[in-house]
N, C-alpha and C positions, 0 to 999 in steps of 0.2 A: 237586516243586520249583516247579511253576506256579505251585502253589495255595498254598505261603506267599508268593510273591513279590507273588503280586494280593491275599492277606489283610495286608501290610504294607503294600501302596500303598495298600488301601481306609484301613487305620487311620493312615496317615500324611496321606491326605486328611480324616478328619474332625477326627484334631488341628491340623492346620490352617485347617479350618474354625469350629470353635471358638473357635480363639485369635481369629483374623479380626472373629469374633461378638462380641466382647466390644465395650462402651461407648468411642467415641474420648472425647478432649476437647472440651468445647465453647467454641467463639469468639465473638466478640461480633462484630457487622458491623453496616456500613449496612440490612442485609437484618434483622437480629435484631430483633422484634416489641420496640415499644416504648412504656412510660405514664408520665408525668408525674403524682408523687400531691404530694399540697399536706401535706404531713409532713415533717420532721424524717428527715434518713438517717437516721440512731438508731433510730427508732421503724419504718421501713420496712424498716430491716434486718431486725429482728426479725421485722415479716412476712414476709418473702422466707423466712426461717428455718422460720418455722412452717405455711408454703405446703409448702414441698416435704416435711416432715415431715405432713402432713394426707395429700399426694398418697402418701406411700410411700415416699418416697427416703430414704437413710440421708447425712448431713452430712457431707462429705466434705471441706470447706476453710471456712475461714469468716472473714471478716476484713471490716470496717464497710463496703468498697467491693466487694465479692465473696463471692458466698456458692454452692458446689458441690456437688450433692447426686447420689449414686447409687442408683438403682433393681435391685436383686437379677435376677439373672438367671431369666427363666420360661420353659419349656418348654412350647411350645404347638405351634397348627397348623401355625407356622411355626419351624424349627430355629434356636435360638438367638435366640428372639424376648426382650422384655425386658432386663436389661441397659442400660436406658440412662442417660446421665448429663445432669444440666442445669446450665447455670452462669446466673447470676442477678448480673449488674452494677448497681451504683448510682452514679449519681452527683448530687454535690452539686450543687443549683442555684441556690440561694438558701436563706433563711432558714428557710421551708415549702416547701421545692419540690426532690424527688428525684426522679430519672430513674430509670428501670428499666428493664433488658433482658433477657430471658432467651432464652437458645438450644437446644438440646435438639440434642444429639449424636448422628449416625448413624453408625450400623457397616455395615462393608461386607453382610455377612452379613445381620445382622439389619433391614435398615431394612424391609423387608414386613410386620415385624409389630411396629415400634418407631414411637411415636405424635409427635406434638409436643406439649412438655406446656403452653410458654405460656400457651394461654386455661385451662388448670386452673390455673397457677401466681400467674397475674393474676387470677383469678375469688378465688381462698383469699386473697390479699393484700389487694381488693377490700373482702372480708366482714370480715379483721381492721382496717384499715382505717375501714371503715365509710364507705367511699365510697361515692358515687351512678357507676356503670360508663360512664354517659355524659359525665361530668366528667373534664376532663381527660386523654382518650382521645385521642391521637394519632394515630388510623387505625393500630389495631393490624394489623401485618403478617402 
């Protein structure tokens, strides 16, 4: 009787933990790393789009002021590592000039082995772009 009662708790603690592990939401904040590129939102959306697609995430919302992308869950050194989600804000600021923010979502579980994708997310936007990285850098966060 013991021995299913602590095989149900153990397997009730790892679906639990699981679930835990999965990707939250990401939010925008004063804190969310951020670059002013001298383009057209249009044209910057599209690299936000094709940034987190270079990185591995699969597109998960997409709309001229916001663009959400999920990264599959990977099984590594650390359980429930992977999994993560990034949201990517724009906004208009003039004629050539869109704001960028990206956040990168941690899970309770996984954040030991869940990275910030920011500087890859801005480094691929950079390249499509065809910016110079020390332009227009707002002391990325």
């Amino acid at each position: 009787m013991r021995i299913i009662f602590l095989a149900q708790t153990i397997s009730l603690v790892i679906v639990s933990a699981l679930v835990t592990g999965c990707a939250s939401t990401p939010v925008a904040s004063n804190a969310s790393p951020q670059v002013v590129f001298t383009k057209p939102i249009e044209v910057v959306q599209r690299a936000a789009v094709d940034a987190l697609v270079v990185a591995g995430f699969d597109i998960t919302k997409q709309s001229l002021v916001y663009v959400e992308g999920y990264r599959p869950r990977k099984i590594g050194l650390v359980v429930g590592s992977g999994g993560e989600a990034v949201g990517v804000w724009l906004t208009h600021k003039g004629a050539n000039k869109t704001k960028v923010e990206v956040d990168t979502a941690k899970s309770f579980l996984g954040i030991l082995g869940q990275k910030n994708w920011d500087v890859v997310i801005f480094s691929e936007m950079r390249k499509s772009l065809s910016e110079d990285p020390a332009e227009n850098d707002n002391g990325s966060r």
